[in-house]
N, C-alpha and C positions, 0 to 999 in steps of 0.2 A: 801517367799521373799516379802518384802517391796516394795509398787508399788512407783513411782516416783512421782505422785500425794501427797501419804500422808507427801513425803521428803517435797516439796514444800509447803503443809499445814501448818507444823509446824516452816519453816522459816516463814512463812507470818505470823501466831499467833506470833510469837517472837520476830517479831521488828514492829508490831502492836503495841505493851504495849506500845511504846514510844508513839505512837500517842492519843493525848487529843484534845478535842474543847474546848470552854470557858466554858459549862454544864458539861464536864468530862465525855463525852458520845464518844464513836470512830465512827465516820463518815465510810460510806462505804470507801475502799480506796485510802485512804489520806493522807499528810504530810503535814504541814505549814512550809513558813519559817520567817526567821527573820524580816519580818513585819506584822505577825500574820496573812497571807493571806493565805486560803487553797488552795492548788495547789491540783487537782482533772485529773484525767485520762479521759480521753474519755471518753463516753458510751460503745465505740467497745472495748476498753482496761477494763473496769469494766466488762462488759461480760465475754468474755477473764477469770477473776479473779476467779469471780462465778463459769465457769466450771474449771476450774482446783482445787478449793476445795472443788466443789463438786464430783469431780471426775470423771467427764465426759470429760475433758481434759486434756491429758499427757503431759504438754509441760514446765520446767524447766524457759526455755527461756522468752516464753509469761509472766510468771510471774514477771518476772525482766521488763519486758518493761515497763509492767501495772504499776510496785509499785516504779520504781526508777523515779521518776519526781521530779525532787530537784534541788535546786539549791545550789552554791559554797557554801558557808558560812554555808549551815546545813550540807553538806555531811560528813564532817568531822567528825559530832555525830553520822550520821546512821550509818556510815561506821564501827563507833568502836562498836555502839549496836550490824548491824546484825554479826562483827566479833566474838563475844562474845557470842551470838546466835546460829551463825553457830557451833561454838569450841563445843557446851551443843550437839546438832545435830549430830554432827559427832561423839561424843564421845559417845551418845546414838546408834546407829546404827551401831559402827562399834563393841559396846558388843552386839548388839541383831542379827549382821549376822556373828558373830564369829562361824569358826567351830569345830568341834572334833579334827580338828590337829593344830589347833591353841591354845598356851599356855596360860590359862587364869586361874587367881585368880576366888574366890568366894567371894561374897561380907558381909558374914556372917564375924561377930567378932570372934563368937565359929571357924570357922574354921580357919582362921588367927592364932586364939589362938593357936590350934592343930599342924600347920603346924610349929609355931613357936619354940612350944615344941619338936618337931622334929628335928630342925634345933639345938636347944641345946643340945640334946640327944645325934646328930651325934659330936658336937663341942665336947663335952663330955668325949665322949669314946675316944678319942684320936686317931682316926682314924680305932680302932679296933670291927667293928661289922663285924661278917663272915659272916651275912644270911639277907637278909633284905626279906619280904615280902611288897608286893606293890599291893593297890586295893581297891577296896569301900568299904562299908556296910558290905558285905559277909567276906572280910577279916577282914576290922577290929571285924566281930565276933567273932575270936580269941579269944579278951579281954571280951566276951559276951558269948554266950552259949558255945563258944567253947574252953572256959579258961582251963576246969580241963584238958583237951585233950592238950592245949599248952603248960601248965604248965610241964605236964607230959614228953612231946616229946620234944617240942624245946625251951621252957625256957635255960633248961642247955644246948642246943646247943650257946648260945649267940643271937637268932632270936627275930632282932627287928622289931616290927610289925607299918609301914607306912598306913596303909589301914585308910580310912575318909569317912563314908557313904555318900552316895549321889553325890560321884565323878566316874566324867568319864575322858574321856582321854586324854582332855584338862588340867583340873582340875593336873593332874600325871605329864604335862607335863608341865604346868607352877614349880609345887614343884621342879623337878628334876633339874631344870635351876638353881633355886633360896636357892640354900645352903642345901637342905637334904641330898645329897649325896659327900658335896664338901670334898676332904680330905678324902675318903674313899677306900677301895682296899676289898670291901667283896667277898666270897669266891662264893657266889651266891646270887640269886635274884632270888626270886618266883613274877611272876605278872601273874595277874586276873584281866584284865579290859573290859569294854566295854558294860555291859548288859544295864546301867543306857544312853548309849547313843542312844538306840536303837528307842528310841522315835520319837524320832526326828533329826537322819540322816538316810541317807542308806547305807545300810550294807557297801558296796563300801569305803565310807567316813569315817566310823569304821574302817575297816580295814587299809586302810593309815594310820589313825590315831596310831593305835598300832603298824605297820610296823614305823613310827617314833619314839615312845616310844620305841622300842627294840636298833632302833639305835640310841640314843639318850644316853640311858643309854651305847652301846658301846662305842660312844665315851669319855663319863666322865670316863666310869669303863672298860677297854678299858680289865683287864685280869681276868673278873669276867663272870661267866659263867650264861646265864636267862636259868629259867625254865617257859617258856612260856602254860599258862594253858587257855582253850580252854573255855570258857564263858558256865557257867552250861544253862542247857532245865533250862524252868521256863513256868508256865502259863496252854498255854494249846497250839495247834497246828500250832496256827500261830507265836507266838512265836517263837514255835521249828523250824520253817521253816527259820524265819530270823538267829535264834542265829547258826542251822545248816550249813548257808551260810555262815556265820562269822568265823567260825568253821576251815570250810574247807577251807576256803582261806588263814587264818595264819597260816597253818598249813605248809606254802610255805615257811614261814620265818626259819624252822627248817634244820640248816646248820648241825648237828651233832658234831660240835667243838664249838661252843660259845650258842650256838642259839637250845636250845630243847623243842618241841611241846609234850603235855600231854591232851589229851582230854578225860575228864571224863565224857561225855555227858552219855554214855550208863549207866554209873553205878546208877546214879540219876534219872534215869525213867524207867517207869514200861513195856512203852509202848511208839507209836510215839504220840505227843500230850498229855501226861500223866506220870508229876513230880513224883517222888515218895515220898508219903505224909508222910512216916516215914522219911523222911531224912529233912522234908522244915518245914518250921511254916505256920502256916494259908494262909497266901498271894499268895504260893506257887513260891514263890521268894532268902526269908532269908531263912538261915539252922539253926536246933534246934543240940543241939548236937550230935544225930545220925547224923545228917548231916557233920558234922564235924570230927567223928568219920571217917566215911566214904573216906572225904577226904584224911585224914592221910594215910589210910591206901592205899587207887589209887595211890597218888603219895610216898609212902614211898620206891617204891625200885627205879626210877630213881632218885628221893630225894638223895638217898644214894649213890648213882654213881657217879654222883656230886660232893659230899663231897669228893670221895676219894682220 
């Protein structure tokens, strides 16, 4: 979390820039006004200034005392700089304390692109895809080690594959709002998310976050059934520790009528702490085809339950 010092830092750097002397040098903090006169704070108000960007003082307030010494006639500039200021600030901050159950784009072009393709795909078909799979990297592996396996199984089922490396449950959950799914009635929905958020939320935050995303999709696809799959071991123990808790919690969300929990953890490790290296690639994270192989075959009989 962002201390309230460095909020304050960077309004001060940002309606700073307005401020020049006649050298083009910024005076400690200062504004002139319309008779070119520097109007200067205190000593105790410039102190004041000092600790709060340096960080030795938390206080919002003090900073506004210190820096708004102005008179009528200029306020009307500052006001529209630091508004303009603020708007970059608050639009920075509120994407860097954005969290996992909050809906959010990626700022990549390549994924815009992807997402957009999606969104044609679904306009597309004319409302007819029975299967959608939903997920990052590992799913969209599909189209990647684990094509000859897709092609094989769920190509001629109609399954179209939504997965976008590098997305978590944010990322699913902005798509799903914004046209991938509009105009649709699939028969089911496989999702796999949350490994790539593991980083940086706790597990806790994860899980709301996918308890969202299940409801989320109930209400657009309101008679479409999720097969909800439990986030593979990765790593080595502390990993398993967290995705284990991950695991076990959404496993809560398994109603037996809309809402079915599939957790493949056991079948992808050897041991607790220990992927199994036949089934991962290097990193011990993505799946190589065996890995994929694998998958098909864990979920293919409630797969097919599903379907019927």
């Amino acid at each position: 979390m962002y201390k309230k010092h460095t909020f304050t830092a960077i309004i001060y750097i940002t309606c700073t820039k307005f401020e020049q002397t006649e050298k083009g040098k910024r005076p400690p903090p200062m504004i002139r006004n319309r008779n070119d006169t520097a109007l200067r704070p205190s000593k105790r108000e410039s102190d004041r200034l000092k600790e709060i960007i340096n960080g030795t003082k938390d206080s919002t307030q003090d900073l506004l005392v210190g820096f708004f010494l102005v008179d009528e006639a200029f306020a009307g500039g500052l006001a529209a700089a630091f508004a303009a200021g603020a708007f970059l600030v608050g639009a920075f901050f509120a994407a860097a304390l954005a969290g996992p159950s909050d809906p959010e784009p990626r700022n990549d072009a390549w994924w815009m692109d992807k997402h957009n393709s999606f969104v044609a795909n679904t306009i597309n078909s004319g409302g007819r895809i029975p299967i959608i799979f939903y997920g990052d990297s590992i799913t969209e592996g599909w189209g990647g080690p684990g094509s000859e396996v897709f092609n094989l199984k769920y190509a001629p089922l109609g399954v179209a594959n939504y997965g976008i490396g590098g997305d978590g449950t944010q990322h699913i959950l902005w798509r799903l709002v914004n046209g991938e799914i509009d105009g649709l009635t699939p028969k089911l929905v496989v999702l796999k998310i949350g490994t790539n958020n593991i980083s940086g939320a706790s597990t806790d935050e994860i899980v709301a976050a996918i308890k969202k995303i299940v409801e989320t999709l109930r209400m657009y696809l309101p008679n479409t059934k999720i097969l909800l799959l439990g986030v593979l071991p990765r790593n080595d123990a502390q990993w398993f520790s967290l995705v284990a808790d991950i695991n076990i919690k959404i496993s809560k969300l398994h109603d037996g009528q809309f809402v079915h929990f599939l957790n493949m953890f056991d079948q992808f490790s050897t041991a607790w702490g220990v992927p199994d290296a036949t089934l991962f690639s290097g990193d011990l994270l993505h799946l190589e085809r065996p890995g994929y192989e694998k998958w098909a075959v864990t979920m293919d009989k409630l797969f097919q339950e599903l379907l019927a």
